[in-house]
C-alpha positions in Angstrom: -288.1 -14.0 -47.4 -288.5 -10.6 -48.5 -290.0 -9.8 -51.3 -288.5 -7.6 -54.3 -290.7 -4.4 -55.0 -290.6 -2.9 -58.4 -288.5 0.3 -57.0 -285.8 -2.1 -56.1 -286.2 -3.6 -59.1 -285.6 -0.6 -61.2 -283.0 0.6 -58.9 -280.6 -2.5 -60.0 -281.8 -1.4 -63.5 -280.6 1.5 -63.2 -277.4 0.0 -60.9 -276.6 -1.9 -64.1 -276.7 0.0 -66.5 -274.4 2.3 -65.2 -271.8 0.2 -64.3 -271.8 -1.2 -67.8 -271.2 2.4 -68.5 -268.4 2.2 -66.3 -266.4 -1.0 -67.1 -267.2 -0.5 -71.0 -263.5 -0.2 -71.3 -262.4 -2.6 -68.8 -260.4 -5.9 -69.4 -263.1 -8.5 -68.6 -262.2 -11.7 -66.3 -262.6 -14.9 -66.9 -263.1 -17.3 -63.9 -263.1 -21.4 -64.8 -265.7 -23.5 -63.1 -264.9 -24.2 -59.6 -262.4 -21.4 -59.3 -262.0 -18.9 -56.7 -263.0 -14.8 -57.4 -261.4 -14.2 -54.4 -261.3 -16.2 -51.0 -262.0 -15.2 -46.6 -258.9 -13.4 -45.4 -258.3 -11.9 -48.9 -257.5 -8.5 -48.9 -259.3 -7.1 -51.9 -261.4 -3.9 -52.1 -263.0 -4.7 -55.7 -266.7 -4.9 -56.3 -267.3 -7.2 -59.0 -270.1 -7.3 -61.8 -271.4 -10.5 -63.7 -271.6 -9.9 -67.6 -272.4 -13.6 -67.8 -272.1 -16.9 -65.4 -273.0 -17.6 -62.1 -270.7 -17.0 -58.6 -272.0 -18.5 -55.2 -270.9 -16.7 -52.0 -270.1 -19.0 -49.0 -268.2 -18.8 -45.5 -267.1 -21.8 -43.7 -267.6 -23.1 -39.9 -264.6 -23.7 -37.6 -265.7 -27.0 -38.4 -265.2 -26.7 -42.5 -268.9 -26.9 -42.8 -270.2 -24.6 -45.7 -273.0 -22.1 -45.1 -273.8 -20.7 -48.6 -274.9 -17.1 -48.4 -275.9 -16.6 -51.7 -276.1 -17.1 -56.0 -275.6 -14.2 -58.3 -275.9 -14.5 -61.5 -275.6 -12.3 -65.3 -275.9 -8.5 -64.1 -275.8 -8.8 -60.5 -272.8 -7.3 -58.4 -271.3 -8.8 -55.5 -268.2 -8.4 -52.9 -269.8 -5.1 -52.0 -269.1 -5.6 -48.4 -265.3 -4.5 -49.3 -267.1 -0.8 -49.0 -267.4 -1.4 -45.1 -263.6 -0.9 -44.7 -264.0 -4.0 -42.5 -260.3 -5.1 -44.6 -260.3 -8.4 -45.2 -263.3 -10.5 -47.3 -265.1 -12.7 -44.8 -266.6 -15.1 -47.4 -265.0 -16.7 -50.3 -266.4 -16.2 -54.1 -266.5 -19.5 -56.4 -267.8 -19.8 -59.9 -270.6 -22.6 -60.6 -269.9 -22.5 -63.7 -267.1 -20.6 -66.9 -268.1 -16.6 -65.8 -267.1 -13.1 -67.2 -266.4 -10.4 -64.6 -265.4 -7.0 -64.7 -264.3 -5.1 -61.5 -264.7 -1.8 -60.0 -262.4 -0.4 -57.1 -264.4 0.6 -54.1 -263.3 4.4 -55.0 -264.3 4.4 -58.2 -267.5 2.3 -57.6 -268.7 5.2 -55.0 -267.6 7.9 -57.9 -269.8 6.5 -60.3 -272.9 6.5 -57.6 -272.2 9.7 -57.0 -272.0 11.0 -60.7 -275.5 8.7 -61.5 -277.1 10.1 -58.7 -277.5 6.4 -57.1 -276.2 6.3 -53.4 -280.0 6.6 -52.1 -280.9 3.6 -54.3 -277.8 1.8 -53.0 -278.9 2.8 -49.7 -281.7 1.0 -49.8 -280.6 -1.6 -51.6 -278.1 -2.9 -48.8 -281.4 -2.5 -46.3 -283.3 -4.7 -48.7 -280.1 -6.9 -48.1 -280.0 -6.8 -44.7 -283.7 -7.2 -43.8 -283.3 -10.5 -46.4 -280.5 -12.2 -44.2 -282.3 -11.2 -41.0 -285.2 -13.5 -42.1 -283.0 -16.1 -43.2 -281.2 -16.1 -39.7 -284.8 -16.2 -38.5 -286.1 -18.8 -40.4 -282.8 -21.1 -39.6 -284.3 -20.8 -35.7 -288.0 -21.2 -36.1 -288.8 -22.4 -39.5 -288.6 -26.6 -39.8 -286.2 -27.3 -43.0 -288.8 -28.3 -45.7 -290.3 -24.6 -45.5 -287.1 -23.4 -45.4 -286.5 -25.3 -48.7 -289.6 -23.7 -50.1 -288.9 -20.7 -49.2 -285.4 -20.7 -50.4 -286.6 -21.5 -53.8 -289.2 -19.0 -54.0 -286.7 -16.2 -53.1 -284.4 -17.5 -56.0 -287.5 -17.3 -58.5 -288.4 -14.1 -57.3 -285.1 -12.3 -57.7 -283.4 -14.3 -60.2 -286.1 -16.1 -62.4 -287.7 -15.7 -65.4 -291.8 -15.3 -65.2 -294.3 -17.0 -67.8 -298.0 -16.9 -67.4 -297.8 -20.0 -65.0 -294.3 -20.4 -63.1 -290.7 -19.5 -62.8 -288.2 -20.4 -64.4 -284.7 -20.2 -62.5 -281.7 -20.9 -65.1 -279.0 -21.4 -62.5 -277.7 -25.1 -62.3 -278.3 -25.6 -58.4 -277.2 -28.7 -57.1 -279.0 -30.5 -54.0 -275.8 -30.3 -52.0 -275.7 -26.7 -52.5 -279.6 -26.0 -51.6 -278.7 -27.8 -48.5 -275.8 -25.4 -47.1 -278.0 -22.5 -48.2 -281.3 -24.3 -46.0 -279.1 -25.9 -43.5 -279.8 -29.1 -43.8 -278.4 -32.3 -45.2 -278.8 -33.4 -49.2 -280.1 -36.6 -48.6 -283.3 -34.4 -46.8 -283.0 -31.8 -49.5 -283.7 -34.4 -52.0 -286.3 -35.9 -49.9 -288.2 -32.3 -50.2 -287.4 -32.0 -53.7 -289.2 -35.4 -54.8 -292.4 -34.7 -52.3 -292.3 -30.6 -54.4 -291.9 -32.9 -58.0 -294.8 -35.1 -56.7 -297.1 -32.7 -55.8 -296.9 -30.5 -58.8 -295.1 -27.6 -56.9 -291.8 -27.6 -58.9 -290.6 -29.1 -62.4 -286.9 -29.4 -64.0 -286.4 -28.8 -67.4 -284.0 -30.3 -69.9 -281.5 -28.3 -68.9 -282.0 -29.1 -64.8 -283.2 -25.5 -64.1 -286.3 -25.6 -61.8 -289.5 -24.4 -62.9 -291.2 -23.4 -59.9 -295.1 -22.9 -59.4 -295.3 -20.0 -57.8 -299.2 -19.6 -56.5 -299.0 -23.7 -55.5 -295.9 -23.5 -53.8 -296.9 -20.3 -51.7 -300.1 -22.0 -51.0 -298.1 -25.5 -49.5 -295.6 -23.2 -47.7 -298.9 -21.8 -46.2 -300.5 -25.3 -45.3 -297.6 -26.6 -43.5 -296.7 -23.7 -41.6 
């Protein structure tokens, strides 16, 4: 996975910040748990930003199987691909749990880049993106499905968790089922991996079932079973 660099970092800083700017007067949106933001074949050019909660972005096979794409949680955007002009969304947007939005339309979300001075940022932002699913669609062909766990939860930890002197902490309430459609696997695996992480010290859950992941040991597995 690729790794977030502290330019990127302060880039969605800075992204965040001025979209709070820009939505400060905006009706926010409350989605229920379970509930759709918007769904594949929706014609919606919104981009959306979390002010609290957590959204998962999936697409489904021919077959209804699920292929989760990615978790967003308080402060990230998301549905950005509406900028493309490609028309209709090609994933669907749930909520994992109760979440606050407020949306931007794609016109005034490219206004506000402008007036911020943010489209280079943005720009490489979306490479960032792009060089992170590339690796992903890599990894699916080449990788074997317990690195693919490990290294699914040390990209969540590196861009969504919260650092202490030791490990990680990633306060998104993950289920198995849903590591599994974003590793490609089945649960039943994914909770096999899980157990041998929890028995060897690489991961820990918390009281409230977020992981607590062990950054330096987990990299060092990852690198013994590769």
């Amino acid at each position: 996975m690729i790794q977030q660099t502290p330019q990127a970092d302060e880039f969605k800083k800075q992204l965040r910040d001025s979209l709070k700017r820009e939505t400060m007067n905006s009706r926010a949106i409350k989605i229920a748990k379970h509930a759709n933001v918007y769904a594949s074949g929706d014609q919606n050019e919104m981009v959306y930003f979390i002010e609290s909660g957590q959204v998962k972005l999936l697409m489904l096979s021919s077959e209804g199987k699920e292929c989760l794409l990615a978790i967003h949680g308080g402060g990230d955007i998301f549905g950005e691909l509406c900028l493309s002009g490609l028309g209709a969304r090609l994933e669907t947007a749930t909520a994992m749990k109760a979440t606050t939005l407020k949306q931007i339309p794609s016109a005034q979300f490219f206004s506000r880049l402008s007036r911020d001075l943010l489209f280079e940022g943005f720009v490489r932002y979306l490479a960032v993106r792009i060089a992170d699913q590339q690796q992903v669609i890599a990894n699916l062909v080449t990788v074997d499905s317990e690195q693919r766990l490990g290294q699914t939860l040390l990209q969540l930890a590196r861009t969504m968790g919260k650092k202490d002197p030791h490990s990680i902490r990633i306060e998104l309430n993950i289920s198995h089922e849903e590591l599994s459609a974003m590793v490609g696997t089945t649960r039943p695996r994914v909770s096999l991996f899980m157990q041998r992480f929890h028995n060897l010290g690489l991961i820990e859950t918390n009281k409230d079932r977020f992981f607590i992941i062990k950054e330096k040991k987990l990299t060092g597995y990852m690198a013994h079973i590769a």
